[in-house]
C-alpha positions in Angstrom: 23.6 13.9 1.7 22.9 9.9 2.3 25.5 8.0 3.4 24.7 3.8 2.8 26.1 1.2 5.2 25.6 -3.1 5.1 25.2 -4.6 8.5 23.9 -8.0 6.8 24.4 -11.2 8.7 22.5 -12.6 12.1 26.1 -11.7 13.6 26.5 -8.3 12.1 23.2 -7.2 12.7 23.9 -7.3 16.3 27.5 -6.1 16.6 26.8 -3.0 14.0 29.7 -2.4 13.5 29.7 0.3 10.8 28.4 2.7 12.8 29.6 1.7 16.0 33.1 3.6 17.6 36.0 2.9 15.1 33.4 2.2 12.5 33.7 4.1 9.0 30.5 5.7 9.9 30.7 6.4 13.6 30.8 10.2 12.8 28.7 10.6 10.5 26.1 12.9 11.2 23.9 13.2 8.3 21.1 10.8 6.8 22.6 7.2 7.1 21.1 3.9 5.1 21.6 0.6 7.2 20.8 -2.5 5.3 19.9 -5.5 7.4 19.7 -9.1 6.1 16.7 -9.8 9.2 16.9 -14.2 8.7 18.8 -16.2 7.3 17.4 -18.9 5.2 20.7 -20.9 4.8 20.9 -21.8 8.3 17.5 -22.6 8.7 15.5 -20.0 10.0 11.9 -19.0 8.2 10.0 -16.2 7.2 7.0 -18.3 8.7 9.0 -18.5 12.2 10.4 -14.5 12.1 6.0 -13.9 11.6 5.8 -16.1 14.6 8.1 -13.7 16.6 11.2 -16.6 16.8 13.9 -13.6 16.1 12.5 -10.7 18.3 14.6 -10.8 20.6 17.8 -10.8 18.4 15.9 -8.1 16.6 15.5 -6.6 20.0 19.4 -6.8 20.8 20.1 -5.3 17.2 17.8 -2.0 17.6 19.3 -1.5 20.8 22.7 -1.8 19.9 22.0 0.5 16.9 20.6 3.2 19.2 23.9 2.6 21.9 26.6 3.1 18.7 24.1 6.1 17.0 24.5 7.6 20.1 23.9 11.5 20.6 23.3 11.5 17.1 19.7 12.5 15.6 17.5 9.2 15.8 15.2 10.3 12.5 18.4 10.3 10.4 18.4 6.7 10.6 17.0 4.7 7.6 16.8 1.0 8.2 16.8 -1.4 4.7 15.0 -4.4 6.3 15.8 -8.0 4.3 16.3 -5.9 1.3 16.2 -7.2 -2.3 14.4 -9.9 -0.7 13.4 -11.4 -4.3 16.5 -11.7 -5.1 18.7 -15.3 -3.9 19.8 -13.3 -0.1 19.9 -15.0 2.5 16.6 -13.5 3.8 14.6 -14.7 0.3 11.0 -14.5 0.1 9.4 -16.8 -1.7 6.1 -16.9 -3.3 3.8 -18.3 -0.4 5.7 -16.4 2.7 4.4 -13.1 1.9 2.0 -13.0 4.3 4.6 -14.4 6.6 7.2 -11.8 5.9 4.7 -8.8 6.0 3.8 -10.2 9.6 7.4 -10.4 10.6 8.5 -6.9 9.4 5.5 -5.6 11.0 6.9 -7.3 14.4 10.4 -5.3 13.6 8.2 -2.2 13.0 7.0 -2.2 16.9 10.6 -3.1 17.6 11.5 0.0 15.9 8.7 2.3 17.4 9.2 1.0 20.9 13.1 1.8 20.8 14.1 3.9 18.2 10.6 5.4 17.1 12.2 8.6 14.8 13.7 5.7 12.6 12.1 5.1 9.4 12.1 1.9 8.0 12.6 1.0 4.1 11.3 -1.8 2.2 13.8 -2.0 -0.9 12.8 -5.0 -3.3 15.2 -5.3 -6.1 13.3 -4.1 -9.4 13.5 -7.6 -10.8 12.6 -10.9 -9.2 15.4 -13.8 -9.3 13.9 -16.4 -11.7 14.3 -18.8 -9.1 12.0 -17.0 -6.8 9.1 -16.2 -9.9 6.0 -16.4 -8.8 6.4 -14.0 -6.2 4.7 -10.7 -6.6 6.8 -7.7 -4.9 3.1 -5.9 -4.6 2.0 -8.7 -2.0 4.8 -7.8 0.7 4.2 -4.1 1.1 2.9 -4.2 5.2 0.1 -1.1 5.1 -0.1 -0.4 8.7 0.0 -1.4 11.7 -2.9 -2.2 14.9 -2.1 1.1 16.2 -2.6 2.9 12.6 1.1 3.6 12.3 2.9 2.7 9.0 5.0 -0.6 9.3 7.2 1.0 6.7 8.0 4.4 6.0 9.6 4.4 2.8 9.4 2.0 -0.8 12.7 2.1 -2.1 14.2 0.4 -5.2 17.2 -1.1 -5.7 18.0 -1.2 -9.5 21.2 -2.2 -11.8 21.8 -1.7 -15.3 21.9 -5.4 -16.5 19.2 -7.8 -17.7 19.4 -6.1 -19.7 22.0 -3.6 -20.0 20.5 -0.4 -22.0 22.5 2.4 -23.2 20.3 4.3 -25.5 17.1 7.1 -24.0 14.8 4.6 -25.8 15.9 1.2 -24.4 15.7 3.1 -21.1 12.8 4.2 -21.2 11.2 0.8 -22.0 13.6 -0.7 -19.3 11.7 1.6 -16.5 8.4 1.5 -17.9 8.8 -2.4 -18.0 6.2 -4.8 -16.0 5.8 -9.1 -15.4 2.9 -10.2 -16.9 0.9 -10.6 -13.6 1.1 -6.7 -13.8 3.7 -6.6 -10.7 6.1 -3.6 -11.6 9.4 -4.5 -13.2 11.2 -0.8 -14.3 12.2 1.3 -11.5 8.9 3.9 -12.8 6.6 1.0 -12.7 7.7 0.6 -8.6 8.0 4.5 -8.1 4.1 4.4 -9.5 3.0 1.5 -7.1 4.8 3.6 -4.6 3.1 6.2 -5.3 -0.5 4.3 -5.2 
């Protein structure tokens, strides 16, 4: 079992509420998904100032409260969704140009993470199709590697992926649907990410 939980905004991702006493997941025990939003374009902050360390310390605050509300709970059953669907119009965006900025910033959470809640594993989710508004960015470019110390900035590639644009209902419009990639060879179809995953 997975449970999946949203603590999305600047504000949310240091109250955590969800998991937090009198939160609907404050007893859960089992494998939990926490999505985090990280920035938050619309009110002005940058990918290129998160890479510059500018949001540390509300990272910082975040992780710790995460670890106060998980509590006695097993730390290694936490899976943290960092900016997901980032190429798609969030409030955390990336757009082409800031990938070198946004790997440097999730690699600054990733010490966050090891230093204070080191069992965690971390996600990087893209959606499995890139807002048109943010084309030209290439999903491929934003997956960290690892770290100075050799440790992987993120643990796990994840997918996020939604039966629209388009909608399929037939094995055969599925299968080309999954299969699908942009032109630039970036993966489109959730099997052309689990393959790059798997690369």
């Amino acid at each position: 079992a997975i449970g999946a939980t949203w603590d999305n905004g600047n504000k949310e991702q240091l109250e955590m509420r969800t998991i937090c006493p009198g939160g609907p997941w404050a007893g859960w025990d089992q494998r939990l998904d926490i999505a985090i939003g990280a920035i938050d374009v619309d009110a002005g902050e940058s990918w290129s100032a998160a890479a510059d360390g500018a949001y540390v310390e509300r990272w910082r605050r975040h992780l710790q409260k995460l670890t106060e509300c998980w509590g006695a709970r097993d730390p290694s059953l936490v899976y943290i969704r960092f900016a997901h669907e980032m190429n798609l119009p969030q409030k955390w965006r990336v757009h082409a140009g800031e990938e070198a900025d946004f790997v440097k910033a999730i690699t600054l959470y990733s010490d966050l993470r090891y230093e204070i809640i080191p069992s965690a594993k971390l996600v990087l989710c893209p959606n499995d199709g890139t807002s048109p508004e943010l084309m030209g960015l290439d999903v491929r470019r934003l997956w960290p590697g690892k770290d100075a110390q050799g440790r992987p900035v993120a643990d796990l590639y994840a997918v996020d992926s939604y039966n629209q644009a388009p909608h399929v209902n037939d094995p055969a419009s599925f299968t080309k649907k999954i299969n699908a990639s942009y032109d630039n060879g970036a993966p489109l179809g959730i099997e052309k990410h689990r393959q790059f995953a798997e690369a």
